[in-house]
C-alpha positions as CSV (number, residue, x, y, z in Angstrom):
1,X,0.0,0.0,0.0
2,X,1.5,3.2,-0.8
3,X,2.6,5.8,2.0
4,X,0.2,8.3,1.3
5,X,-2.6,5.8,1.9
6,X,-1.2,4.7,4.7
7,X,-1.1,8.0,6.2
8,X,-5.0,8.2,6.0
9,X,-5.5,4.9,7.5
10,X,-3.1,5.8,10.9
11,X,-5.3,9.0,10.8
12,X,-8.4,6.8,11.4
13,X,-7.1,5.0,13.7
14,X,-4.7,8.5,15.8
15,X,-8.2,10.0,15.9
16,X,-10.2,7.0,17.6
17,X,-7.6,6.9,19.8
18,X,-7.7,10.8,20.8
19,X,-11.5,10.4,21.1
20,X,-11.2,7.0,23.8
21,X,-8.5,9.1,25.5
22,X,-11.1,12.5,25.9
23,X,-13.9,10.3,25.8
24,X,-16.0,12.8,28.6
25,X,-15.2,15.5,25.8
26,X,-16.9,13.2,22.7
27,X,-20.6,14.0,22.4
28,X,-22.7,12.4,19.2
29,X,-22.3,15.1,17.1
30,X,-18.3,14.4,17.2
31,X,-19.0,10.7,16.4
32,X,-20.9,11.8,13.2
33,X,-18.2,14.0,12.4
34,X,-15.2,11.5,12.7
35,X,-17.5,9.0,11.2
36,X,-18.1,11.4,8.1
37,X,-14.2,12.7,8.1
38,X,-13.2,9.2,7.7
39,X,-15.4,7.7,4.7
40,X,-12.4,5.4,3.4
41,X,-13.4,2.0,3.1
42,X,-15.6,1.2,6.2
43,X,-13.1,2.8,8.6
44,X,-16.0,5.1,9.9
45,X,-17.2,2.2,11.6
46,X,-14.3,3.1,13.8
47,X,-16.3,5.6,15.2
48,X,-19.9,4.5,14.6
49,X,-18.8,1.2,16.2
50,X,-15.8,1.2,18.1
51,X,-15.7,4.5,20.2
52,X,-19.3,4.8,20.3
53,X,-19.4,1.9,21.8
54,X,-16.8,1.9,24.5
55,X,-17.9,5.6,25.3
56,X,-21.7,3.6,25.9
57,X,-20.1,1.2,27.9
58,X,-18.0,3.6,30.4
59,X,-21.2,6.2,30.5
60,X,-23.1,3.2,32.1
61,X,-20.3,1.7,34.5
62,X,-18.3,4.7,34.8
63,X,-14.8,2.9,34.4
64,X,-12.8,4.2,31.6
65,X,-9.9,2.2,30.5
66,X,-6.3,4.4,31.5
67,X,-5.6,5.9,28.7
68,X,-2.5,4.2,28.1
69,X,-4.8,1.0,27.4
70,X,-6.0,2.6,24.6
71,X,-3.1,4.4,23.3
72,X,-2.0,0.4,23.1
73,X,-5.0,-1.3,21.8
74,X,-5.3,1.5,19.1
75,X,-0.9,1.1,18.1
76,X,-1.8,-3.1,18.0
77,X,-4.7,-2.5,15.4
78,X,-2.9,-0.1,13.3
79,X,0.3,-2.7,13.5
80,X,-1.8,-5.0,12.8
81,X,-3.9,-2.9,9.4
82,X,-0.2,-2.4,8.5
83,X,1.2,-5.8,8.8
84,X,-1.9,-7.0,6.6
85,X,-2.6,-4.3,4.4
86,X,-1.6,-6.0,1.1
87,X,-3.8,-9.1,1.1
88,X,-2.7,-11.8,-1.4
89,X,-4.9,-14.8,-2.8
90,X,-3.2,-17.1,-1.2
91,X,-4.8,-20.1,1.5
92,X,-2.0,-19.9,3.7
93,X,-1.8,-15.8,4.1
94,X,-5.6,-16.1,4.8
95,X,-5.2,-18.8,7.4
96,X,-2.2,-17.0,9.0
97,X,-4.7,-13.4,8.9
98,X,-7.3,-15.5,11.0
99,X,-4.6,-16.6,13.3
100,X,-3.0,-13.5,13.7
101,X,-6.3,-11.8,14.9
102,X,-6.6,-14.0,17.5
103,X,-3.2,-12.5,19.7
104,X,-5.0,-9.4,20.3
105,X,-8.1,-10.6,21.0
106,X,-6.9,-12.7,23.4
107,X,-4.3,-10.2,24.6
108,X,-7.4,-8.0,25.9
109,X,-10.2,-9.9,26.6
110,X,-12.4,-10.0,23.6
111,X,-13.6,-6.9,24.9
112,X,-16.5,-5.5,22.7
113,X,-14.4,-2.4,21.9
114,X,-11.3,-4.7,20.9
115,X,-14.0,-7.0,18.6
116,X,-15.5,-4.1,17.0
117,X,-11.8,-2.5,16.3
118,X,-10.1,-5.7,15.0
119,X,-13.1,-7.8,13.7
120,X,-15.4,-4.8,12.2
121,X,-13.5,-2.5,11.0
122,X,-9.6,-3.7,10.4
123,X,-10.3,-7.2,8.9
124,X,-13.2,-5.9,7.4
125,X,-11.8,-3.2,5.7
126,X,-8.4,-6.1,5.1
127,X,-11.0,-8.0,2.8
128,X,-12.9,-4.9,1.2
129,X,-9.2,-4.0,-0.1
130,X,-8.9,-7.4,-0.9
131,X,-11.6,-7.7,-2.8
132,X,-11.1,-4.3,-4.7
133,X,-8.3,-5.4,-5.8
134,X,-9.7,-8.5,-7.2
135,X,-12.1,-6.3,-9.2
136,X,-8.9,-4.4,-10.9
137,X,-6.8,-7.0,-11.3
């Protein structure tokens, strides 16, 4: 994937970050914007999903992650977009994708934030390209 693309991706995922980190400042209206903002793919979903959701979830048993926790969880997904970003037709990278996914999951609980993050938006948007690509090629 070439840098420039790249750079719009770690903005997706630098800006879900900032939002979990201020997450008593993020209101809906700022959920639609970042949602809107970032319309590549179904990275949105990082918003509409993701931060939405954990922001839901701390509203209702007031215990917000430490920041730090998020500053990692949101470096391990963009690691992982990056590590993955190029999908090849190819059994073997597909199996390896699956097991790959599995670390962080595992690494934080299957939390519902770390599902929606990996699962719905970074594999999901890991096949789209895929899949794009397959219509060009």
């Amino acid at each position: 994937m070439k840098e420039e693309t790249l750079r719009i991706y770690w903005q997706v995922y630098t800006d879900g970050m900032r939002c979990l980190k201020n997450w008593d400042k993020i209101d809906e209206k700022t959920i639609e914007a970042m949602t809107a903002k970032h319309q590549i793919g179904v990275m949105g979903r990082v918003f509409s999903l993701a931060v939405s959701g954990e922001i839901r979830r701390i509203k209702e048993d007031m215990t917000p992650l430490h920041p730090l926790m998020y500053q990692d969880i949101f470096v391990d997904a963009w690691n992982f977009f990056k590590t993955h970003c190029d999908p090849v037709e190819d059994e073997e990278w597909w199996d390896k994708l699956v097991e790959d996914i599995k670390i962080p999951l595992k690494k934080y609980h299957e939390t519902a934030l770390v599902k929606h993050l990996f699962v719905d938006v970074t594999l999901e948007e890991i096949e789209r390209i895929y899949k794009e690509e397959r219509k060009h090629a």
